[in-house]
C-alpha positions in Angstrom: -5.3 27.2 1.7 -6.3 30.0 -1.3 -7.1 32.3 1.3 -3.6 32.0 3.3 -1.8 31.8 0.2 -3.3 35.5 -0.9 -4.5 36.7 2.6 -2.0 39.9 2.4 -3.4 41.0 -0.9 -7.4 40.3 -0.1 -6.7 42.5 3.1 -6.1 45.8 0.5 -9.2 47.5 1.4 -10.5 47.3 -2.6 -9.7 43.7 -2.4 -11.3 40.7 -1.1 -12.1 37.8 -1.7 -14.6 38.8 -4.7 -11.8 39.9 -6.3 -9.4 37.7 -5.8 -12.1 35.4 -7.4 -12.1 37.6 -10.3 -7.9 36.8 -10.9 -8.9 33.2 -10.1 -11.4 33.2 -13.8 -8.8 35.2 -15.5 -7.0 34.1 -18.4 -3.6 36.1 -19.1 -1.2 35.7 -22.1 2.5 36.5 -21.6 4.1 36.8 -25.1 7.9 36.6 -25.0 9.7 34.9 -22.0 12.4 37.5 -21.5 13.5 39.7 -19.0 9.8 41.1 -19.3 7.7 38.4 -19.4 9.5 36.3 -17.3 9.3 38.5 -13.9 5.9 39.5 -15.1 4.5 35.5 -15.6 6.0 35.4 -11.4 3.5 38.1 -10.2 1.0 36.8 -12.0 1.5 33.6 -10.5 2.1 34.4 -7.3 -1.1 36.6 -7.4 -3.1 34.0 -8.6 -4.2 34.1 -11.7 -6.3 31.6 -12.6 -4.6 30.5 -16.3 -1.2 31.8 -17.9 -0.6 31.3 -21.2 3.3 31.6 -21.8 5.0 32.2 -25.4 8.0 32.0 -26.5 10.2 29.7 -29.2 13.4 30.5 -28.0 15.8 28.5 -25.7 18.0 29.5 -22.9 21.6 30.6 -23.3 24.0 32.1 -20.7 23.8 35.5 -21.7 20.0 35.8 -21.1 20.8 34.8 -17.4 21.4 38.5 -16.2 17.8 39.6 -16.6 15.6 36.4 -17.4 14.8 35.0 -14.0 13.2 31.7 -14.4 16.1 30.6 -17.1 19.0 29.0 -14.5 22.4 27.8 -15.5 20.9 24.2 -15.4 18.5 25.6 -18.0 20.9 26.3 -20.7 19.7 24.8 -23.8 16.4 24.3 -22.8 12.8 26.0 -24.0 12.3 29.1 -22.1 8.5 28.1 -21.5 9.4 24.8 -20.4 11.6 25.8 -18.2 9.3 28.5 -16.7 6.5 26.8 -16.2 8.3 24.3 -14.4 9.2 27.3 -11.4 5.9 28.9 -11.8 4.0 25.5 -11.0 6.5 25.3 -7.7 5.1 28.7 -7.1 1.6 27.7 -7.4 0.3 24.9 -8.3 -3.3 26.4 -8.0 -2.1 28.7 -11.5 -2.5 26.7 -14.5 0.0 27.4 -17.0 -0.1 26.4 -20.7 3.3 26.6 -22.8 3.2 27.8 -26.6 6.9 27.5 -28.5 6.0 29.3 -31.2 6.8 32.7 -33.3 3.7 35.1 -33.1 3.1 35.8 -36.7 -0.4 37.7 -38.2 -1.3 34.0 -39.1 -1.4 32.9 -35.9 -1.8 35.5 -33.0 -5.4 34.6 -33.0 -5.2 30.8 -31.9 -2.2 32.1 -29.7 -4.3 34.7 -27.7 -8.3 33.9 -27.9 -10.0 34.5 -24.9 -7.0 36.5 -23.0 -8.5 39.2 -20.4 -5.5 40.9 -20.6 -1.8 40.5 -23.3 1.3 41.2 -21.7 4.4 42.8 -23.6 7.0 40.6 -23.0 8.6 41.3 -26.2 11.8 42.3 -27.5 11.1 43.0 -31.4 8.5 45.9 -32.6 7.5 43.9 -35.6 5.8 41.5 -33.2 4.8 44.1 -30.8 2.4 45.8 -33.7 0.5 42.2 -34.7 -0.1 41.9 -31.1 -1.8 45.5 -30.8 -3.4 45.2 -33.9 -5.2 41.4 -33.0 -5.7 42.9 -29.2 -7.5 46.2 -31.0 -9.3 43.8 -33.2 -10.5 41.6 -30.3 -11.0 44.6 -27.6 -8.3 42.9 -25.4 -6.2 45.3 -23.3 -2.8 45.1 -24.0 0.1 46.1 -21.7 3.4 47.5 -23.6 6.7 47.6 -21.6 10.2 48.0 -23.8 13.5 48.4 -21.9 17.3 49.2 -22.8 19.7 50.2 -20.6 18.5 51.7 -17.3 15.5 52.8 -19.1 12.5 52.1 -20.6 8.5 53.2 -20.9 5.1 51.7 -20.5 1.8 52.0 -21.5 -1.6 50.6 -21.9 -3.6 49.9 -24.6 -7.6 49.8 -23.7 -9.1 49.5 -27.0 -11.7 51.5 -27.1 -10.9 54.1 -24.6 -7.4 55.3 -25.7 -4.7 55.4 -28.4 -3.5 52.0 -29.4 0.2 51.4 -29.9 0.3 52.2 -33.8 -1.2 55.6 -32.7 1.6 56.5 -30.2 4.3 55.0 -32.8 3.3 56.0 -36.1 6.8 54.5 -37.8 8.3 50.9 -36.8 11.5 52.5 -34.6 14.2 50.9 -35.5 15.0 47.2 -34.8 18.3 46.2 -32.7 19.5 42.4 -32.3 20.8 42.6 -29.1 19.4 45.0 -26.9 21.9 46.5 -24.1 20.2 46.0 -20.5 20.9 45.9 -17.2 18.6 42.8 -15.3 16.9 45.2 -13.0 15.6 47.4 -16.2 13.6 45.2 -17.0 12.6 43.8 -13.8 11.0 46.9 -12.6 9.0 47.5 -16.2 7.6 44.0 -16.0 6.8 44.6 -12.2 4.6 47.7 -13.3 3.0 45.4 -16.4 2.0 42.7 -13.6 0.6 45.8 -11.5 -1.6 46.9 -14.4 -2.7 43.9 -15.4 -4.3 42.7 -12.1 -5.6 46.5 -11.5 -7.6 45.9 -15.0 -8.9 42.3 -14.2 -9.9 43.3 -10.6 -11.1 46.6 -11.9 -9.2 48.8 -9.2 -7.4 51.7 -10.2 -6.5 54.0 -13.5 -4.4 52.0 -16.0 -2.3 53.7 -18.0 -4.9 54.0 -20.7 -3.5 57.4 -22.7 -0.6 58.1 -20.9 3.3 56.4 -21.0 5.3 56.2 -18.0 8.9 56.8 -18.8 11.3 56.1 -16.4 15.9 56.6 -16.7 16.9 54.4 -13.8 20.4 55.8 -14.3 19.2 59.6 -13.4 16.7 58.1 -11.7 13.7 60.7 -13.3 10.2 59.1 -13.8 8.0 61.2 -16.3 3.9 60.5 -17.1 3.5 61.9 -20.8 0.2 62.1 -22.6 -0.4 60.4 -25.7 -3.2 60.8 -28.1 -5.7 58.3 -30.2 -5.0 59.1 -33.9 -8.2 59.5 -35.6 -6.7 58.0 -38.9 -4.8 55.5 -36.8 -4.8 52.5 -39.6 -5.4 49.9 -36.6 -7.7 52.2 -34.0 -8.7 55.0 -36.3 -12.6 56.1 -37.8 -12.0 54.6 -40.7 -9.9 51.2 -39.8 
C-alpha cells in the first residue's frame, strides 16, 4: 500500500525506497498554521513523513480563508491545528500528526521542538521567527525560513553549522505588521519551496539553500538567488556566542 501511495516519488532516480524510509523516521515541526505552514504540513503529508508536529494557538476566521488551505468555512471558529490535522489524517493516515495550541515563547520552544530533523517557518511574526533560529542553532536543527507579502516573498535555509543563521542575514528585528497584505498563491508557492527543502535535507538529495536567499516578485514575475554571509560576531551563530 506505502509503496503505491509514494511509487511516483521512489521512481526519482535518487530516490527509492531507502529513502523514502528515511521520510518515514523523520520527525518535522511546522510552527504556525498559516498560509505557510498549512500548504507546507500537505506536502509533508502527502510525501510521507513519518511524524508532524503542527503549532499554532490561533483559530480560524473568514479572512484567513484566502490563503490558509486546511481552514474551511465550516472551520470558522475552530483551532487551526485541530482542524488541520483532521484533513491531513484523510490524506494519510500512515503520517502521524501531533497538535500543539500554544504560543512559541524562549520558555518553551524546547519542549515544542526536541527531536525535529527539520523546523519549518510557518510564521507570520519576526519576534518568534528569531527564538526559533536561535533554539534550532542551539540544537543543530535545520531550519527553513519562508516570509511572504503581497506577490512576494524570500526563503532561506538555516544549516547550523554550515551557513549564516537567520540573526546573521537580519541583524535588526524588521519591522512588525499586524496584518500582513497577501495574495493566497504568495504564500502557497513559498511554503511549496519550504516542503521541497525540507524532504531534500532529510533524504539528503540536493543543495539546500544553505547561504543563499531566494527572492522571488510574483507580480513582475523575477526570481533572484542572493548570497548571504555567516557573521562571525553573529550573537546566536558567531565565534564567540
Amino acid at each position: 500500500m506505502e509503496l503505491e501511495r509514494y511509487d511516483r516519488q521512489i521512481r526519482i532516480s535518487e530516490w527509492g525506497v531507502e529513502k523514502q524510509k528515511k521520510l518515514k523516521k523523520a520527525k518535522v515541526v511546522v510552527a504556525g498554521i498559516g498560509g505557510l505552514g498549512g500548504l507546507a504540513a500537505l506536502y509533508l503529508t502527502a510525501a510521507g513523513i513519518g511524524k508532524i508536529v503542527l503549532i499554532d494557538k490561533g483559530k480560524f476566521e473568514l479572512s484567513n480563508l484566502n490563503r490558509q488551505i486546511l481552514g474551511w468555512k465550516k472551520d470558522i471558529g475552530r483551532f487551526k491545528v485541530e482542524a488541520a490535522k483532521e484533513k491531513l489524517e484523510e490524506l494519510n493516515p500512515e503520517t502521524k500528526i501531533e497538535t500543539k495550541i500554544e504560543e512559541i515563547t524562549e520558555e518553551n520552544v524546547g519542549s515544542l521542538i526536541e527531536n525535529a530533523n527539520v523546523v519549518v517557518d510557518g510564521m507570520d511574526n519576526w519576534k518568534t521567527r528569531f527564538i526559533l533560529n536561535k533554539y534550532c542553532v542551539l540544537k543543530k536543527i535545520p531550519f527553513v525560513h519562508a516570509g511572504v507579502s503581497e506577490f512576494h516573498g524570500q526563503i532561506t535555509t538555516i544549516m547550523p553549522g554550515e551557513g549564516p543563521c537567520l540573526r546573521c542575514i537580519l541583524p535588526r528585528n524588521p519591522p512588525e505588521k499586524e496584518k500582513i497584505p497577501v495574495v493566497g498563491v504568495t504564500p502557497a508557492l513559498f511554503a511549496s519551496l519550504q516542503a521541497m527543502e525540507a524532504i531534500k535535507i532529510i533524504i539528503g538529495i540536493g543543495k539546500p539553500l544553505v547561504g543563499k536567499m531566494l527572492f522571488i516578485d510574483g507580480k513582475e514575475m523575477v526570481f533572484e538567488t542572493v548570497r548571504v554571509e555567516k557573521m562571525p560576531d553573529c550573537p546566536i551563530c558567531g565565534e564567540k556566542s
